[in-house]
mmCIF file as gemmi writes it, N, C-alpha and C atoms, coordinates in Angstrom:
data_model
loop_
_atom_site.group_PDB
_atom_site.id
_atom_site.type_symbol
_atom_site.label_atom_id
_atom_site.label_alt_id
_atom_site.label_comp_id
_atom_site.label_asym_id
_atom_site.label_entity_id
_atom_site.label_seq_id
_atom_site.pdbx_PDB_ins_code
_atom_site.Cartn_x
_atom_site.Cartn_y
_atom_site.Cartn_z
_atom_site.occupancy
_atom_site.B_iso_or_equiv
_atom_site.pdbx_formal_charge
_atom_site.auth_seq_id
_atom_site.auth_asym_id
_atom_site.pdbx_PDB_model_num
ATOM 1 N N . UNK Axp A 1 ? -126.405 60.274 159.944 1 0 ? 1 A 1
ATOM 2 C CA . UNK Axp A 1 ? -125.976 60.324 161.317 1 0 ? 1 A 1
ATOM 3 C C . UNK Axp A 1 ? -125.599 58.938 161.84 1 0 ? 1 A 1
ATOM 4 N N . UNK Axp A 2 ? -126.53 57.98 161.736 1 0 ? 2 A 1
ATOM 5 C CA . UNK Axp A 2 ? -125.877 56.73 161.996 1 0 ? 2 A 1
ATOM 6 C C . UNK Axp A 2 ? -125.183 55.86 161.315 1 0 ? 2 A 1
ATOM 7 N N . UNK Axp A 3 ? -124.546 56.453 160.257 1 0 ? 3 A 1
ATOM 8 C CA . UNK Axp A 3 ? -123.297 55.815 159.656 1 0 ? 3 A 1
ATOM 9 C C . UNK Axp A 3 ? -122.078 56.494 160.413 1 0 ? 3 A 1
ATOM 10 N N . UNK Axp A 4 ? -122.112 57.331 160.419 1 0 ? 4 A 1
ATOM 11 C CA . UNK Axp A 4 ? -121.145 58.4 161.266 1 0 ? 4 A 1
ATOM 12 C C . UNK Axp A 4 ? -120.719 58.481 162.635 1 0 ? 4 A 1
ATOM 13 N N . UNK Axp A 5 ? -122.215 57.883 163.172 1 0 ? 5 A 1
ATOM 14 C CA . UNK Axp A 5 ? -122.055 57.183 164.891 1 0 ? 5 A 1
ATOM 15 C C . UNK Axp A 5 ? -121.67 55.874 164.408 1 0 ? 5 A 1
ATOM 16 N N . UNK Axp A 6 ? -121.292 55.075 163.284 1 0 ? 6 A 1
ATOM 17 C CA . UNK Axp A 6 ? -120.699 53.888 163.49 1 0 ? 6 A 1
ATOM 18 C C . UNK Axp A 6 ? -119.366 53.778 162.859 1 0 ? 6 A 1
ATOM 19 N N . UNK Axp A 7 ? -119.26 54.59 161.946 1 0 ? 7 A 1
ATOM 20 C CA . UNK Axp A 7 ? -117.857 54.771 161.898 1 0 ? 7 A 1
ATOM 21 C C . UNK Axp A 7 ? -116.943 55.207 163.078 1 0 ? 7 A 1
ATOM 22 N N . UNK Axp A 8 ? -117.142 55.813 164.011 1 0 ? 8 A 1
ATOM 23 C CA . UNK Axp A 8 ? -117.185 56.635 164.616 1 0 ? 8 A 1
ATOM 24 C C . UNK Axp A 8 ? -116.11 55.169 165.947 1 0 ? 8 A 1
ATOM 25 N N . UNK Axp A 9 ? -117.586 54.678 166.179 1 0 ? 9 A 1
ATOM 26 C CA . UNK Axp A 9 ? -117.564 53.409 167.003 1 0 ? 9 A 1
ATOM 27 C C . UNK Axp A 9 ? -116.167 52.631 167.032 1 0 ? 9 A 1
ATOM 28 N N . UNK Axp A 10 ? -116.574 52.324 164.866 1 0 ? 10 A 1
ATOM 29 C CA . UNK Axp A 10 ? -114.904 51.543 164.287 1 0 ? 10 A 1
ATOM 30 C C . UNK Axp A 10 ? -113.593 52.237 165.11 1 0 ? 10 A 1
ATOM 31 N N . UNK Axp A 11 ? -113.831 53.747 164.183 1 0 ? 11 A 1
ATOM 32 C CA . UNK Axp A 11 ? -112.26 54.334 164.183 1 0 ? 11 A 1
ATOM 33 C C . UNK Axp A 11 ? -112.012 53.991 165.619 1 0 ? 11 A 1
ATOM 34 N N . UNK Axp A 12 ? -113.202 54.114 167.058 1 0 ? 12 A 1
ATOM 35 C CA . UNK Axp A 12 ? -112.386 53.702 168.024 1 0 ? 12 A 1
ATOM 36 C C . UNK Axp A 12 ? -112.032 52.601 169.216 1 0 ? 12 A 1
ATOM 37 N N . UNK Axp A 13 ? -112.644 51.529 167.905 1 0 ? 13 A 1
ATOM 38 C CA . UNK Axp A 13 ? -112.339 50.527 168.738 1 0 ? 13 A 1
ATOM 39 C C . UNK Axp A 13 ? -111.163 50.034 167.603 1 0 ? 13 A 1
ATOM 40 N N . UNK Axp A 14 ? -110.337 50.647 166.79 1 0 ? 14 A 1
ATOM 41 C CA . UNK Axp A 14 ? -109.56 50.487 166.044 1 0 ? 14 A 1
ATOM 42 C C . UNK Axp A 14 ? -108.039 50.994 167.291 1 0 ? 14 A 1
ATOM 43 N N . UNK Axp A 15 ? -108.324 52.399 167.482 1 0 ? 15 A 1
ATOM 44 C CA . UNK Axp A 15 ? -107.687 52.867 168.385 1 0 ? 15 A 1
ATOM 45 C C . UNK Axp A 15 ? -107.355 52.154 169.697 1 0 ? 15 A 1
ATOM 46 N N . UNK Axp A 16 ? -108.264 51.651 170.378 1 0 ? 16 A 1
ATOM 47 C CA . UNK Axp A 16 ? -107.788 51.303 171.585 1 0 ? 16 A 1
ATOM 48 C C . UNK Axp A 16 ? -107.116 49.932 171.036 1 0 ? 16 A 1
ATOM 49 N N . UNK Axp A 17 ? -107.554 49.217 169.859 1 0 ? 17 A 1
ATOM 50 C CA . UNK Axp A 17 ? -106.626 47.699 169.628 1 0 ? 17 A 1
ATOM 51 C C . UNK Axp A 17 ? -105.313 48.261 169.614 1 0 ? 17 A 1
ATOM 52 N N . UNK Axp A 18 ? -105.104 49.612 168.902 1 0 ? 18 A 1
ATOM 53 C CA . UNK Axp A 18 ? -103.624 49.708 168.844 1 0 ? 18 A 1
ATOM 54 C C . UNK Axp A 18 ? -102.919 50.267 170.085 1 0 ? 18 A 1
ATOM 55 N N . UNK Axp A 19 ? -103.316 50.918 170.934 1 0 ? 19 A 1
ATOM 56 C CA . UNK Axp A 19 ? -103.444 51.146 171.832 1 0 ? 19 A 1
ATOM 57 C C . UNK Axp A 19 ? -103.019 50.219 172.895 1 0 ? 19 A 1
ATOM 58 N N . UNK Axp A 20 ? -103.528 49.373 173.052 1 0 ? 20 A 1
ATOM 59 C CA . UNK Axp A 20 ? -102.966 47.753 173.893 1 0 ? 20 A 1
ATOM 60 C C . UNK Axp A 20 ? -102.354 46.786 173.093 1 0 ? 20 A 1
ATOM 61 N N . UNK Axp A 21 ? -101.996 47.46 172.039 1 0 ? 21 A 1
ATOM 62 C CA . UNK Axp A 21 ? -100.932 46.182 171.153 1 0 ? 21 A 1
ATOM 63 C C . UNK Axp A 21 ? -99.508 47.662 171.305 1 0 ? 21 A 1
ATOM 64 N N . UNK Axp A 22 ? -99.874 48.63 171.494 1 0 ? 22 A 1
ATOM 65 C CA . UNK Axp A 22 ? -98.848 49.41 172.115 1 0 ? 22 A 1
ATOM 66 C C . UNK Axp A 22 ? -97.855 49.5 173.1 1 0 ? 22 A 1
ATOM 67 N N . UNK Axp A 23 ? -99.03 49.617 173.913 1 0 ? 23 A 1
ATOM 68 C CA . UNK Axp A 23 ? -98.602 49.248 175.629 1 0 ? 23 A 1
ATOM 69 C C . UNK Axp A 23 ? -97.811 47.793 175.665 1 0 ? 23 A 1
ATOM 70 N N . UNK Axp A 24 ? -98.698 47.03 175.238 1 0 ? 24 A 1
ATOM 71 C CA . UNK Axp A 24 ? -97.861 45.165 175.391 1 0 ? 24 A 1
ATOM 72 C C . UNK Axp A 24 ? -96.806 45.566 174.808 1 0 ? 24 A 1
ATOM 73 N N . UNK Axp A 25 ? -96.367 45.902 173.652 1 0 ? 25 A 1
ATOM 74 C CA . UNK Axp A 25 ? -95.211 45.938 172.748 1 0 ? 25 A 1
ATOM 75 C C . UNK Axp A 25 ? -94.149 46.531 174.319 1 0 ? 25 A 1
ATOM 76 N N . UNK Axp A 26 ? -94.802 47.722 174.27 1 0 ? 26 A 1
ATOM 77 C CA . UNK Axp A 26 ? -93.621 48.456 175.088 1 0 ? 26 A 1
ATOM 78 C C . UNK Axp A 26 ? -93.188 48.119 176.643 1 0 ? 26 A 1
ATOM 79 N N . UNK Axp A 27 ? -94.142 46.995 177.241 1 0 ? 27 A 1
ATOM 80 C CA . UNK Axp A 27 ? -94.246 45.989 178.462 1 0 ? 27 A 1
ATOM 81 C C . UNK Axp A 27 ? -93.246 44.92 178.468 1 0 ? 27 A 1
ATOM 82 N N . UNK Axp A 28 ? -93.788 44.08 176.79 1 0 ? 28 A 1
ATOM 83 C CA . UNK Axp A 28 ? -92.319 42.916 176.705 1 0 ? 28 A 1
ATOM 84 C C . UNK Axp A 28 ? -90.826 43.888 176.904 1 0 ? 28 A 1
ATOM 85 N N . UNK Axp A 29 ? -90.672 45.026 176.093 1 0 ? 29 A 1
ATOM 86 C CA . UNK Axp A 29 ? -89.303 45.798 176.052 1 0 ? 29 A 1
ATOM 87 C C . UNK Axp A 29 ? -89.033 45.744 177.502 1 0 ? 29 A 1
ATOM 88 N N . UNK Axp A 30 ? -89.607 46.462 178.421 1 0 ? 30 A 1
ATOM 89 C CA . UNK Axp A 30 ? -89.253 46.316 179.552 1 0 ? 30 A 1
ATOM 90 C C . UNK Axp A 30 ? -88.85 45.747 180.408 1 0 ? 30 A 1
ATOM 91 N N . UNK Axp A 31 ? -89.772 44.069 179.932 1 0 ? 31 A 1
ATOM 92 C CA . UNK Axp A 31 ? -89.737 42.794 180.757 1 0 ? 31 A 1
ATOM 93 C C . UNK Axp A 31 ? -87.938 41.77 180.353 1 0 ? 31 A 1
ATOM 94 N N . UNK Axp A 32 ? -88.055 42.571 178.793 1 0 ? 32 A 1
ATOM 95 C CA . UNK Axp A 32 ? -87.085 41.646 178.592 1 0 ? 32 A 1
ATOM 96 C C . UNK Axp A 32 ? -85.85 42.091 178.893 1 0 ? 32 A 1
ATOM 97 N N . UNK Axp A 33 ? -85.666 43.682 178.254 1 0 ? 33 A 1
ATOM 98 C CA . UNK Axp A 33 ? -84.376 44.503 179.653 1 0 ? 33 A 1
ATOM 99 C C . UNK Axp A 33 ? -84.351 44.173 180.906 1 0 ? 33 A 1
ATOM 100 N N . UNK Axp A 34 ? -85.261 44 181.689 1 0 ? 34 A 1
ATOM 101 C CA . UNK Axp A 34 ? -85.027 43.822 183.436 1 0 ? 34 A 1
ATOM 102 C C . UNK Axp A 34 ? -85.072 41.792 183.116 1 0 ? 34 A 1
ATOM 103 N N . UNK Axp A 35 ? -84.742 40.976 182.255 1 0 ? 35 A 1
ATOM 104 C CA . UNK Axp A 35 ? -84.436 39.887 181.961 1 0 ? 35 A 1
ATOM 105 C C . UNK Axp A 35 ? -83.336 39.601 181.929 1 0 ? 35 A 1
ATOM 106 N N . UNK Axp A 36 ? -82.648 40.112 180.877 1 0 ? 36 A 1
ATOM 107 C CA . UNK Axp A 36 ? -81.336 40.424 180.461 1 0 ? 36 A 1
ATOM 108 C C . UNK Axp A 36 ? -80.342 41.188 181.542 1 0 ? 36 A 1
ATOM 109 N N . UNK Axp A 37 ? -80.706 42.308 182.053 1 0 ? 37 A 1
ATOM 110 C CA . UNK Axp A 37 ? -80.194 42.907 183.554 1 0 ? 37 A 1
ATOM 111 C C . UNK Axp A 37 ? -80.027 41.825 184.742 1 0 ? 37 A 1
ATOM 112 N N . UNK Axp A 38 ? -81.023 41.063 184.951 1 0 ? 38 A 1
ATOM 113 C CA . UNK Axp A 38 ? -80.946 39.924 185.383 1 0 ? 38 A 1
ATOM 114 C C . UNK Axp A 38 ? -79.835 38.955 185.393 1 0 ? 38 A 1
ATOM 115 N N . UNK Axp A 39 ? -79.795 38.497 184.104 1 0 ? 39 A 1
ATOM 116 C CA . UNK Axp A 39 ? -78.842 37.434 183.904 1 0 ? 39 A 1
ATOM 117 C C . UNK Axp A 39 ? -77.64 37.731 183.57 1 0 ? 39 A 1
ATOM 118 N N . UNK Axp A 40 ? -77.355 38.789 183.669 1 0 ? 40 A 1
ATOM 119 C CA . UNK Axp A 40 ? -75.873 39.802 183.65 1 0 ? 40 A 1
ATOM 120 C C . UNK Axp A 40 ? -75.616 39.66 184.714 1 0 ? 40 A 1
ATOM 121 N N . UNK Axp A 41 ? -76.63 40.144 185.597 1 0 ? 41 A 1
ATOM 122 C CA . UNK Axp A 41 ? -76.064 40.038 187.235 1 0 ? 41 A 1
ATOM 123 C C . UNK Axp A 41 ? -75.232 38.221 187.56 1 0 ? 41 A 1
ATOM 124 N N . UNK Axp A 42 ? -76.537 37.944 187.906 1 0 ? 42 A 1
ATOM 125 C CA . UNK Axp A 42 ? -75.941 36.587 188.279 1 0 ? 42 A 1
ATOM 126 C C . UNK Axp A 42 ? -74.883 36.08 187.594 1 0 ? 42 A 1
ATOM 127 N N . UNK Axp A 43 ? -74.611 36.278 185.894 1 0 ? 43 A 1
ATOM 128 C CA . UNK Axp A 43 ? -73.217 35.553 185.639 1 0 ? 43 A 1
ATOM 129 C C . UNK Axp A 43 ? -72.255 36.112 186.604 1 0 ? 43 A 1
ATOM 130 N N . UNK Axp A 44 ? -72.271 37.534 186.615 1 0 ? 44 A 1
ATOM 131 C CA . UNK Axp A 44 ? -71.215 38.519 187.357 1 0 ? 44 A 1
ATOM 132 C C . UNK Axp A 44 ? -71.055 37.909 188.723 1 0 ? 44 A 1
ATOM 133 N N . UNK Axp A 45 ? -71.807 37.579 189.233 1 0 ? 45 A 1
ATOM 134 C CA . UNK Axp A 45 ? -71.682 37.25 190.524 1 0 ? 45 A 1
ATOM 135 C C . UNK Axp A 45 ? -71.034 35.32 190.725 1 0 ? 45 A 1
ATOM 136 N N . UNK Axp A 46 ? -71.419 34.962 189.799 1 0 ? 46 A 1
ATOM 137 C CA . UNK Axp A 46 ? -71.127 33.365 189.707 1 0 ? 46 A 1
ATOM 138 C C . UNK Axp A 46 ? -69.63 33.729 189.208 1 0 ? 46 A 1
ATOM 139 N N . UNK Axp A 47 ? -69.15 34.466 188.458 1 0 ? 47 A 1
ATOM 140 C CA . UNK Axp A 47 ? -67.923 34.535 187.971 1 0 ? 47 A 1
ATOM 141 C C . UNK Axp A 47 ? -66.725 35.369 189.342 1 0 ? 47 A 1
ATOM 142 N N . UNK Axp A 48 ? -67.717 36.149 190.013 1 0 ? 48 A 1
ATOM 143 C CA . UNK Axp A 48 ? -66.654 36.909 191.855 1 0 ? 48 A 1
ATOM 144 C C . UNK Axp A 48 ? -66.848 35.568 192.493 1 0 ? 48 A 1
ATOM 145 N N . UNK Axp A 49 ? -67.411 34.419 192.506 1 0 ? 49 A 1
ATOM 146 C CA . UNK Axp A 49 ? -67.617 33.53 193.116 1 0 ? 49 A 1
ATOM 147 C C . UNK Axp A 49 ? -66.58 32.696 192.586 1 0 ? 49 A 1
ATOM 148 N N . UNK Axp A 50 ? -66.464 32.211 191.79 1 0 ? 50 A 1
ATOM 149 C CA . UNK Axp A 50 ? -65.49 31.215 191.16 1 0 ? 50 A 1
ATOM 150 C C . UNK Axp A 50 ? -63.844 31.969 191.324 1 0 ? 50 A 1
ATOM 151 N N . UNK Axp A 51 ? -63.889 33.517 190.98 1 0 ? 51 A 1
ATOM 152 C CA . UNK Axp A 51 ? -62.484 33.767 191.617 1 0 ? 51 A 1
ATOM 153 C C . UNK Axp A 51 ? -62.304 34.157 193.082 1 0 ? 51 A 1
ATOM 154 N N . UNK Axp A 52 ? -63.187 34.198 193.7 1 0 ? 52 A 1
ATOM 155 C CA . UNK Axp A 52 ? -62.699 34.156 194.955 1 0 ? 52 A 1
ATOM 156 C C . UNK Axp A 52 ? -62.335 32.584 195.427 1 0 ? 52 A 1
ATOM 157 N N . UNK Axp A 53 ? -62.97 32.014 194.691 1 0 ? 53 A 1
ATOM 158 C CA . UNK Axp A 53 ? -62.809 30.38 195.608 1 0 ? 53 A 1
ATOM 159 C C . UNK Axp A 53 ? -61.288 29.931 194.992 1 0 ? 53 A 1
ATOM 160 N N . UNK Axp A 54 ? -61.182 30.707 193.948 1 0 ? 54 A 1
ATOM 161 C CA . UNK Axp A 54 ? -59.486 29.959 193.276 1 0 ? 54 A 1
ATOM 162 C C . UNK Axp A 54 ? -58.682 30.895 193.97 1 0 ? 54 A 1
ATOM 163 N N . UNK Axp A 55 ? -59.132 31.907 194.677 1 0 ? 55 A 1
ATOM 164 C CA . UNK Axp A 55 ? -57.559 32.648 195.333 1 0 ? 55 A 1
ATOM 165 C C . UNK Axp A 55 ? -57.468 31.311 196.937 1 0 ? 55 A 1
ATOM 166 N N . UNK Axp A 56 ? -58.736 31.596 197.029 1 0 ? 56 A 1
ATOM 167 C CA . UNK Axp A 56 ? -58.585 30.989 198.8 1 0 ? 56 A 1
ATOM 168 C C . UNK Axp A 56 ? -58.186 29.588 198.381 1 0 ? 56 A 1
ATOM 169 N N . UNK Axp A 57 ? -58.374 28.737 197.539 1 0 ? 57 A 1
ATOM 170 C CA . UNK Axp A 57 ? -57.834 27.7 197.163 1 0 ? 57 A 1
ATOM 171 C C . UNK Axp A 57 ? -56.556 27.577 197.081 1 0 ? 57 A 1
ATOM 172 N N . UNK Axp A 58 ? -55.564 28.467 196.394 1 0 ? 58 A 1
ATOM 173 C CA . UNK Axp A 58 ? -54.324 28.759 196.228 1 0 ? 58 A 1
ATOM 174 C C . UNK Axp A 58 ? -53.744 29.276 197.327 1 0 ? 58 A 1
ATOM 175 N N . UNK Axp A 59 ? -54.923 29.893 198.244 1 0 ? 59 A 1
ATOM 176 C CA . UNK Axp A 59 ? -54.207 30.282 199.726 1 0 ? 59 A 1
ATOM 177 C C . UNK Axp A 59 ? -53.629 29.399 200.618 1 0 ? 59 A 1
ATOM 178 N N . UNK Axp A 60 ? -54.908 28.487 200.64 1 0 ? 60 A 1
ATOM 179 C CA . UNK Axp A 60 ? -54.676 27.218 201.835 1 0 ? 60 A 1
ATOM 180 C C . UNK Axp A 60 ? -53.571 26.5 201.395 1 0 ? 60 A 1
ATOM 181 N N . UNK Axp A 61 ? -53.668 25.796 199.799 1 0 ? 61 A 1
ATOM 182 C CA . UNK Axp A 61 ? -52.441 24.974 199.484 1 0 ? 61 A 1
ATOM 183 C C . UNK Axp A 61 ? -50.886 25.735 199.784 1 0 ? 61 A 1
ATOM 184 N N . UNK Axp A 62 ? -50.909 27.396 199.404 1 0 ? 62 A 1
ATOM 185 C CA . UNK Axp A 62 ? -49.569 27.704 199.71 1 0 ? 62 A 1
ATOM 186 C C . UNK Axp A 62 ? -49.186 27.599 201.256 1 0 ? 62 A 1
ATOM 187 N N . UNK Axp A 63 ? -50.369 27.514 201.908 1 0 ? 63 A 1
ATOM 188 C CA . UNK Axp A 63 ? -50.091 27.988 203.626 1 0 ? 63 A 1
ATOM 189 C C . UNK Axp A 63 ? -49.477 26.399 204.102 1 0 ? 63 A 1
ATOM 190 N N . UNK Axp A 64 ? -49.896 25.541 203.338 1 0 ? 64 A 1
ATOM 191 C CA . UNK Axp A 64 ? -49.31 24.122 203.772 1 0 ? 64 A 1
ATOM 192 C C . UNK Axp A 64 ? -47.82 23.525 203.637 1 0 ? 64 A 1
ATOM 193 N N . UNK Axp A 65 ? -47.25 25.021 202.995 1 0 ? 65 A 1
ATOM 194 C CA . UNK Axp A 65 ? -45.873 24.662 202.158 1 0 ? 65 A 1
ATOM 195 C C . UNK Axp A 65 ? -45.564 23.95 201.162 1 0 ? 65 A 1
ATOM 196 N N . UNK Axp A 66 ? -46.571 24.125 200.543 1 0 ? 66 A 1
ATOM 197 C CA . UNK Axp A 66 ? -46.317 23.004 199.415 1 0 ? 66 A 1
ATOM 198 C C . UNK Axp A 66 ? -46.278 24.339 198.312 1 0 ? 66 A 1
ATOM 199 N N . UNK Axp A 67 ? -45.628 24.132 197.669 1 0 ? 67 A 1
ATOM 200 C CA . UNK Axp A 67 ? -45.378 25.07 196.104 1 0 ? 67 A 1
ATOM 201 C C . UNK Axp A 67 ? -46.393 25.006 195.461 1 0 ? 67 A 1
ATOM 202 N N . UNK Axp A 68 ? -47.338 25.755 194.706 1 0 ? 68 A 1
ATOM 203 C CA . UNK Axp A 68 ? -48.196 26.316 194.616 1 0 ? 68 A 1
ATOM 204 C C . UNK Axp A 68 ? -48.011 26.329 192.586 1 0 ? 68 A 1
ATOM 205 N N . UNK Axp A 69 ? -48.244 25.582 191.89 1 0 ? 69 A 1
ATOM 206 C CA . UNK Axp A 69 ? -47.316 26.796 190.803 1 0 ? 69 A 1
ATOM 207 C C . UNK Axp A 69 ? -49.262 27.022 189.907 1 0 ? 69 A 1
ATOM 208 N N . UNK Axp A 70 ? -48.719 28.147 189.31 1 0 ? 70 A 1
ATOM 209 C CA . UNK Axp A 70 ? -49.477 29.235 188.783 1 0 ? 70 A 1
ATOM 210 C C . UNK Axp A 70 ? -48.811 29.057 187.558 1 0 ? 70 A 1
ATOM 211 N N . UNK Axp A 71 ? -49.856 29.454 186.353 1 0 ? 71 A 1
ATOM 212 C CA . UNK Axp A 71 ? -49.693 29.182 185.026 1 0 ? 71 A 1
ATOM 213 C C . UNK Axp A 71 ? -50.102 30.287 184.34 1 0 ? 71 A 1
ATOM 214 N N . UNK Axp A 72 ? -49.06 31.489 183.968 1 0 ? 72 A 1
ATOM 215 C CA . UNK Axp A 72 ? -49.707 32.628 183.682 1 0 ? 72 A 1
ATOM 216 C C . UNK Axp A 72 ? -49.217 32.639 182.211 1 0 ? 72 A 1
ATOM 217 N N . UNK Axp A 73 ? -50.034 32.475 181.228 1 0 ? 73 A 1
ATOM 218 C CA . UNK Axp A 73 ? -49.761 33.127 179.256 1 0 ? 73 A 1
ATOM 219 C C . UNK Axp A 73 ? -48.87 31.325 179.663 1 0 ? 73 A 1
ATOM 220 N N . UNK Axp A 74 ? -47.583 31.456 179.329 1 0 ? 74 A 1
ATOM 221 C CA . UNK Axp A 74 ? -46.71 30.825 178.638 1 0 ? 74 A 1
ATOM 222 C C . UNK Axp A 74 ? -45.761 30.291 179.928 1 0 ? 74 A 1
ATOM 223 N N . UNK Axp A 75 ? -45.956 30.956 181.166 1 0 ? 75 A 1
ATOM 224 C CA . UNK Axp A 75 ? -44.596 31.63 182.304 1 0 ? 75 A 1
ATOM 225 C C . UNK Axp A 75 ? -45.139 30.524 183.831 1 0 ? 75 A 1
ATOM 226 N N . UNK Axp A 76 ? -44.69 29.53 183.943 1 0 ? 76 A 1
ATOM 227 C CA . UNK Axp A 76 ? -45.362 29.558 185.522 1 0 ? 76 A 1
ATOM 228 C C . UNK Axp A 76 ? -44.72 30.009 186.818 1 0 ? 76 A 1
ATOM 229 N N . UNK Axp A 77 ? -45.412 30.279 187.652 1 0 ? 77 A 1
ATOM 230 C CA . UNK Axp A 77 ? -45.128 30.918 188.906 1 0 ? 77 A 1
ATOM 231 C C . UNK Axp A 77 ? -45.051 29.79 189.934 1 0 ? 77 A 1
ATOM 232 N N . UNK Axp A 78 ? -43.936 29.518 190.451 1 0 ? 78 A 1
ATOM 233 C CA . UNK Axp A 78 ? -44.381 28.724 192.205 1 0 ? 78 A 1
ATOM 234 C C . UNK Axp A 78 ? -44.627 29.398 193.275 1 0 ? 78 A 1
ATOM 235 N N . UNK Axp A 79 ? -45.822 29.58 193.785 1 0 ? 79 A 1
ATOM 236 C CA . UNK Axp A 79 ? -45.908 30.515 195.009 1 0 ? 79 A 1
ATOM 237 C C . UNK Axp A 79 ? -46.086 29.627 196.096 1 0 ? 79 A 1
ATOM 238 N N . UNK Axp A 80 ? -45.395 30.006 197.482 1 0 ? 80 A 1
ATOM 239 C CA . UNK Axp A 80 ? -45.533 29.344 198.578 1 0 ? 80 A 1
ATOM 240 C C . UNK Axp A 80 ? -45.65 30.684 199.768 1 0 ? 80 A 1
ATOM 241 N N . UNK Axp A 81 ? -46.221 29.909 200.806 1 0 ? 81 A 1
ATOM 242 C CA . UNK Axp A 81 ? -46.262 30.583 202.4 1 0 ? 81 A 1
ATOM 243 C C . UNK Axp A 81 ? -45.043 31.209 202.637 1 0 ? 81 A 1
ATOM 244 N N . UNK Axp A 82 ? -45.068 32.535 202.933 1 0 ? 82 A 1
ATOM 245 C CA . UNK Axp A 82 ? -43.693 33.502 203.44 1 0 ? 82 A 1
ATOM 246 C C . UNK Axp A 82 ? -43.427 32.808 204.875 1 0 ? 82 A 1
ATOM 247 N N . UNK Axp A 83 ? -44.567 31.853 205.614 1 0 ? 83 A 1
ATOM 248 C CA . UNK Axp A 83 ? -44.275 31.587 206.891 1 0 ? 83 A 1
ATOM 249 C C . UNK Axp A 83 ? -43.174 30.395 206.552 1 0 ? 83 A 1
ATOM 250 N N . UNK Axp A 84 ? -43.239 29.398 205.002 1 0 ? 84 A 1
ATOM 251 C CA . UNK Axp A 84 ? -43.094 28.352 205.633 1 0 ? 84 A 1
ATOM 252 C C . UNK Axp A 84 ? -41.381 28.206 204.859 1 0 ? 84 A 1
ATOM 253 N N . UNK Axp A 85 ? -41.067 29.71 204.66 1 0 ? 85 A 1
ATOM 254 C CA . UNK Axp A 85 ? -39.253 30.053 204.154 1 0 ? 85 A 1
ATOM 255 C C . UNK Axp A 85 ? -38.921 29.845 205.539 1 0 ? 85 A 1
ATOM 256 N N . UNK Axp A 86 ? -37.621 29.221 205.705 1 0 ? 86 A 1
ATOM 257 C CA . UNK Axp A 86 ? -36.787 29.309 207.081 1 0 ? 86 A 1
ATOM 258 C C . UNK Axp A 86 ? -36.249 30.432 206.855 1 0 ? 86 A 1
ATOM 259 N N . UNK Axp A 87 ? -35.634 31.257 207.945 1 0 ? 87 A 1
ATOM 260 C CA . UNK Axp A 87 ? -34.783 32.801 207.956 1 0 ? 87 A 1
ATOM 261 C C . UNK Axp A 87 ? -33.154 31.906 208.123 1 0 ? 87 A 1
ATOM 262 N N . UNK Axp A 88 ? -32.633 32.762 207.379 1 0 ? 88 A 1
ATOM 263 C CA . UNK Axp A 88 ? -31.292 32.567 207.156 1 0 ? 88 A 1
ATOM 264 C C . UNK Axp A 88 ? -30.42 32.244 208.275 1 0 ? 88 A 1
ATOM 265 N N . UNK Axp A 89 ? -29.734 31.405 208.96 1 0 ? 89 A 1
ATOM 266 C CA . UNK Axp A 89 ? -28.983 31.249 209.77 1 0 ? 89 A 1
ATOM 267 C C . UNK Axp A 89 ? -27.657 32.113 210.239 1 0 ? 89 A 1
């Protein structure tokens, strides 16, 4: 009987080690998805940040009349202010 109440004891303090080497295992998974979710975000957001600041950048310089040029693949673009065309005489 008291080999049996101590085996007994083992098998379950065998169990609960695996048990909380379970749980932790499946805690880091979690921690490190909502990590990674994380730092997805913020690039995403640092990257709507950086193109919004290059449109409004390209806004103000065209609004000053000054030609604007844009460098698209191989092709550039001069964009300027529709205000600052004179209308045809």
């Amino acid at each position: 009987m008291a080999s049996s109440n101590k085996n007994l004891k083992i098998f379950a303090m065998v169990v609960a080690v695996l048990l909380i080497c379970a749980v932790g295992y499946i805690g880091y998974g979690f921690y490190a998805q909502a990590k990674v979710q994380k730092e997805i975000s913020v690039f995403q957001q640092g990257a709507q940040y950086g193109y919004e600041q290059g449109i409004i950048q390209v806004a103000q310089q065209a609004a000053t009349c000054q030609q604007v040029p844009l460098n698209i693949g191989n092709e550039t673009v001069n964009v300027i202010g529709v205000d600052c065309l004179s209308a045809p005489a």
